[in-house]
N, C-alpha and C positions, 0 to 999 in steps of 0.2 A: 107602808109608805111607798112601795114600790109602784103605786100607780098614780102617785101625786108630779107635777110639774114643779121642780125645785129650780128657784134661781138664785145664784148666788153673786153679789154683787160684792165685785173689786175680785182679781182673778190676780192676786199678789201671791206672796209668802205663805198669807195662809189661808186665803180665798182658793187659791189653785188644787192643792192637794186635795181638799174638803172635797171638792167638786167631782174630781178624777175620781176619787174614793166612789161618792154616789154614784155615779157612772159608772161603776166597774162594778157595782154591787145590780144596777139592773134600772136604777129611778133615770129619767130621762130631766138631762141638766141643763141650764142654760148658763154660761159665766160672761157675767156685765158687765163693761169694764169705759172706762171713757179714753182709755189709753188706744188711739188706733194703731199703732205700729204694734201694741201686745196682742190686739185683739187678731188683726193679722197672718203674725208668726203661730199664735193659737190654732188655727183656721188651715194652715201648712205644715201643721206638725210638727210645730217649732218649741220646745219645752227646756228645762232646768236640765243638767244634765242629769241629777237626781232623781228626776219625774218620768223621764223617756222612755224609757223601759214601761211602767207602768200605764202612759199618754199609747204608746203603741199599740195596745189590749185589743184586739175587734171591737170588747163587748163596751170598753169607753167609747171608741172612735166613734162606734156606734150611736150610741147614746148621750154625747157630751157638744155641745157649738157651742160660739162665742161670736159675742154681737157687743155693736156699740147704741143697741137700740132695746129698751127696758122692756120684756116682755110681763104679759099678764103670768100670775105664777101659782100654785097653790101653798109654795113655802118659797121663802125670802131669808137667805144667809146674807147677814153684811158681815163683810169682813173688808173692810178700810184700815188704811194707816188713822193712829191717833198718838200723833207725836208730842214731844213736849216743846213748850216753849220756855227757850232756854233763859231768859231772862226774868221770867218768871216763875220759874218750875211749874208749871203752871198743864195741863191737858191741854190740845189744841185738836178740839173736837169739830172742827168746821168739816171734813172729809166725812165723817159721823153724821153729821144735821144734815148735810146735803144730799147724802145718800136714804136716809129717812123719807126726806123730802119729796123723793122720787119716786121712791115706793109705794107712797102715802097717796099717791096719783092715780095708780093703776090698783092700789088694792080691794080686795074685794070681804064680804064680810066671809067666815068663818077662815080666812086666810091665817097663816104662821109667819111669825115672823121671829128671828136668832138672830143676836147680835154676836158675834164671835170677838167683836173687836175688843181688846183691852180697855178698860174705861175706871177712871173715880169712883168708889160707889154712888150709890141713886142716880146714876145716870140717867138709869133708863127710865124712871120713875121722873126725873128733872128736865130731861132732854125728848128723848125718846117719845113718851106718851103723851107728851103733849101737843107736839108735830103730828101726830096721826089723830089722835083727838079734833084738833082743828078743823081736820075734814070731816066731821060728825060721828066717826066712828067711838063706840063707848071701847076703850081697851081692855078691859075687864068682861064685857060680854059677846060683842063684835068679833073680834080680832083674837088671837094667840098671841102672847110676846112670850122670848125665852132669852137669857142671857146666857150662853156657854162658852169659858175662856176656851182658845184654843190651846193644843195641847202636841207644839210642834220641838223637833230638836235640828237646825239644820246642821247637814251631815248623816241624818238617819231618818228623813222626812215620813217615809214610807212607814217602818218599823210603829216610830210613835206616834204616829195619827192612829192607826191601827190597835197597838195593845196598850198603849197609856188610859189610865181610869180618867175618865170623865163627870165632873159638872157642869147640871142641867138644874135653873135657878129661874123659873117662872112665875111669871106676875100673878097667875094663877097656880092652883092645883092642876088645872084643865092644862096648861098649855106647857107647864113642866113634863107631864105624862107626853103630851105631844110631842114634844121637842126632843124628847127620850128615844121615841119610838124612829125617829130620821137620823138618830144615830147609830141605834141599832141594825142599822145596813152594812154598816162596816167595821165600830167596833167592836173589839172583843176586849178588853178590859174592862171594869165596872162602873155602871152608869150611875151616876149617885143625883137621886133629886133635892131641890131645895127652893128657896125664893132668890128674887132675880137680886136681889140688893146683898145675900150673902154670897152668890156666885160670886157678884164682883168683888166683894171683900177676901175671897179664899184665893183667886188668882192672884191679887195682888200680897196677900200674906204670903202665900208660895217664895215669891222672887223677892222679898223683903227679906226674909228670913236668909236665904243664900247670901242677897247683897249685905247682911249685916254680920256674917260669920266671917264671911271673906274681910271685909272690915276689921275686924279683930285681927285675923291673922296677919293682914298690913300692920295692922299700928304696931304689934307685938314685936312685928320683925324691925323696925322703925329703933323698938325700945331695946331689943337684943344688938342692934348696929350698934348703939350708943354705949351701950358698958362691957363690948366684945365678946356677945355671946355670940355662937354659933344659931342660926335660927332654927334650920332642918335639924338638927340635932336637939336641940329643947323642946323642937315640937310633938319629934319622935320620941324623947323620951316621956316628956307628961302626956303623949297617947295612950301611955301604958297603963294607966288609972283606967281604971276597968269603966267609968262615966264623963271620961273628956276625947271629944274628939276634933281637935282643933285642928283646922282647914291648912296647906298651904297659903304662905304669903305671894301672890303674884305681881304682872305691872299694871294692875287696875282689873276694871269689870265694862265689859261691852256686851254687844250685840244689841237689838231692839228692847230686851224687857227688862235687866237688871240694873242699868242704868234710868230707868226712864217710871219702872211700873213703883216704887218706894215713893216717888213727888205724888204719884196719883192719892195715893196716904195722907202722905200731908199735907197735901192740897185744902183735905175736906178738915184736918183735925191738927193742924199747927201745933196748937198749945200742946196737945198729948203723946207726939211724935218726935223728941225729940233726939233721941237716941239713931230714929233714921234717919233722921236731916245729917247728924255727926258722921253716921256711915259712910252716908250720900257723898260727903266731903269730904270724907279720908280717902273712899274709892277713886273719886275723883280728880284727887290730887295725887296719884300714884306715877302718871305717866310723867309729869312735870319732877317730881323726887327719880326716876327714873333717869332721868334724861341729866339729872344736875350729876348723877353717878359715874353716868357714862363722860360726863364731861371731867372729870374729876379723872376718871383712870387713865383720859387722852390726854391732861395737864395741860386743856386747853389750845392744843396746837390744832387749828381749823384748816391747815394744810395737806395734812395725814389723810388719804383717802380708808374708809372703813366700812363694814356692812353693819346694818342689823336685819335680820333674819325672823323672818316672820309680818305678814300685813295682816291676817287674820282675828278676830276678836278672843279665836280661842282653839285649840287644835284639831285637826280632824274637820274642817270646813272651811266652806270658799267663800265665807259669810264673812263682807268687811266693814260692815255697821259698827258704830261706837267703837269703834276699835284705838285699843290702850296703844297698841304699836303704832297704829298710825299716826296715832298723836305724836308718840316718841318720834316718829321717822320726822316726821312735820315739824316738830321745834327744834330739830337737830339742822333741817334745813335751812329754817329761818336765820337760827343762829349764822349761820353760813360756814357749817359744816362741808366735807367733802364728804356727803355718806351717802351711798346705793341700798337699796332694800328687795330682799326675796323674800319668795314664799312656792313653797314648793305644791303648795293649792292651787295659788293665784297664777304663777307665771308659769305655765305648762309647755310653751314652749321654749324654755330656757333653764338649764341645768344651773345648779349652785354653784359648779368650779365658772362655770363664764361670768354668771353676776358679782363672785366677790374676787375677781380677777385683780390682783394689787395690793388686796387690801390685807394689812398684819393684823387686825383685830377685826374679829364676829363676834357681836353680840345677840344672842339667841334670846328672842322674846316668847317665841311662841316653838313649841315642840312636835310638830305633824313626826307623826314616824317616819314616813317617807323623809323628810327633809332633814331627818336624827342619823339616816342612814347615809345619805347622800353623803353630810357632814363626815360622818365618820370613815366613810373612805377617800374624801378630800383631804383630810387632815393626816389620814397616812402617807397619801402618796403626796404630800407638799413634804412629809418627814424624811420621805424615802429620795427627795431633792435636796434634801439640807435646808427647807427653807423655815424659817420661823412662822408659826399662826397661832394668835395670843386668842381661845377661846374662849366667852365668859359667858354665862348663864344666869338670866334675872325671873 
């Protein structure tokens, strides 16, 4: 694959890495993006602070631009945003059809084409090939499609693009094998083929699966509140059954996929998915049970200035999508709270003793180590002033 022209359209979250990855392996990249001030900063060696390291390479620099102008290609990665709509749960695939669209323009027959982005099953099969069909090409004998979810952690972008196993889920046999082989440029864990309509069903089983465990362990702790059980302490002990491994309870589920990739389920299968619609809505109701606790331990007094600690969706990253604290921060404000918010990811140039200056209650949502430490030598030397700080942990 290394002498094929790859381009990879939307140069995001997880259109950027893919791209660098190919470029540093040797294939010469193009990343499309309609964002001009991304495409830009691209262009000036402007990246993630994650990425830079990596963006710096010769053998990228070399090998990798960015344009706001669709080149001809001989492989096509999209990787778009496909959010949900909220009022619907519903997919909101128009960033998807349009980028299809585009492609569908310049493509040429024996061309590849990888949808990376997260999708419904039969997307590609509903959406996808019939946008490019249009143009007269047969999709089955023309063209290559492949569906391969992405396979990111941020916080450790690098690592798991690289050694995370992968699915590769082709409309064909033909174009599975294909879409295999432009992965095998960079990764090294196992590349597993299949058809493009179960790829999309295993990504989204994946984050289904987490968002419904997690689930359990909210309602549980919910049910432990209620008749004074200790939660961490029940949980630790029925872990000890040699076949139960029940999650921590936290204050919900964020980031882009575990919120969001469960509706894409039940999107297609209502009637059969009911169990994740429940999930969906106990995960989601966390921040708000959250926020009624925190108000509960302030006895309501909205004068008290206090922190909570943490914007992040989850610790160990500067990723603040979906995120369960922010919501908490958000209704606390609404309320018309007196509350400030850190995070020792996000706010880098500002230490923890300045942001919760004042305040006798920190409530810690989210646990970065760095910000565990921080914590814990603030809370000495406020002891070692006589002064009181009520710390609590959710």
């Amino acid at each position: 694959m290394l002498d094929k022209r790859v381009c990879v359209v939307g140069v995001g979250y997880v259109g950027l890495p893919c791209a660098l990855m190919l470029a540093k392996s040797g294939c010469k990249v193009v990343g499309y993006d309609l964002n001009d001030d991304k495409i830009r900063l691209l262009n000036e060696g402007h990246v993630d602070d994650e990425l830079q390291e990596l963006y710096n390479l010769s053998e990228v620099r070399e090998n990798f631009t960015a344009t706001m102008q669709l080149p001809r290609a001989d492989v096509f990665i999209i990787a778009v945003p496909t959010p949900i709509l909220q009022d619907r749960k519903v997919a909101e695939l128009s960033a998807l059809a349009d980028a299809v669209t585009q492609v569908a323009e310049v493509l040429e027959k024996g061309n590849l084409i990888i949808v990376e982005s997260t999708v419904p099953p039969m997307t590609m099969r509903n959406l996808v090939i019939p946008i490019i069909e249009k143009k007269g090409l047969d999709a089955a004998k023309d063209v290559y499609l492949a569906h391969c979810p992405e396979r990111l952690l941020p916080g450790n972008v690098v690592y798991e693009i690289t050694y995370n196993n992968r699915i590769v889920g082709g409309y064909t046999k033909e174009s599975a094998e294909l879409a295999a082989r432009v992965y095998q440029c960079f990764v090294q864990g196992e590349i597993s083929l299949t058809d493009d309509v179960t790829a999309e069903m295993c990504k989204l089983m994946e984050n289904t699966y987490r968002d419904v465990n997690i689930a359990l362990a909210n309602e549980l702790s919910e049910v432990c509140e209620t008749v004074g059980v200790n939660t961490n302490e029940a949980i630790e002990l029925a872990n000890r059954h040699p076949r139960v491994n029940l999650l921590k309870p936290g204050i919900g589920v964020g980031g882009h996929c575990l919120p969001i990739d469960p509706w894409f389920i039940h999107e297609v299968s209502p009637y059969n998915s009911t169990l994740i619609n429940a999930a969906r809505h106990i995960n989601d109701g966390r921040p708000a049970r959250v926020t009624d606790r925190i108000c509960k331990i302030l006895s309501q007094d909205i004068s008290q200035k206090f922190a909570i600690l943490g914007k992040t969706y989850k610790e160990e990253t500067t990723d603040t999508r979906e995120s369960p604290a922010g919501e908490v921060f958000q209704r606390l404000k609404d309320a018309g709270y007196h509350v400030v918010a850190y995070d020792s990811e996000v706010d880098k140039d500002t230490s923890l003793a300045e942001a919760v200056f004042g305040c006798r209650y920190l409530f810690v949502l989210v646990r970065h180590r760095k910000m565990m430490q921080e914590l814990e030598e603030y809370e000495a030397a406020e002891k070692n002033k006589g002064n009181e700080v009520n710390i609590l942990y959710f």
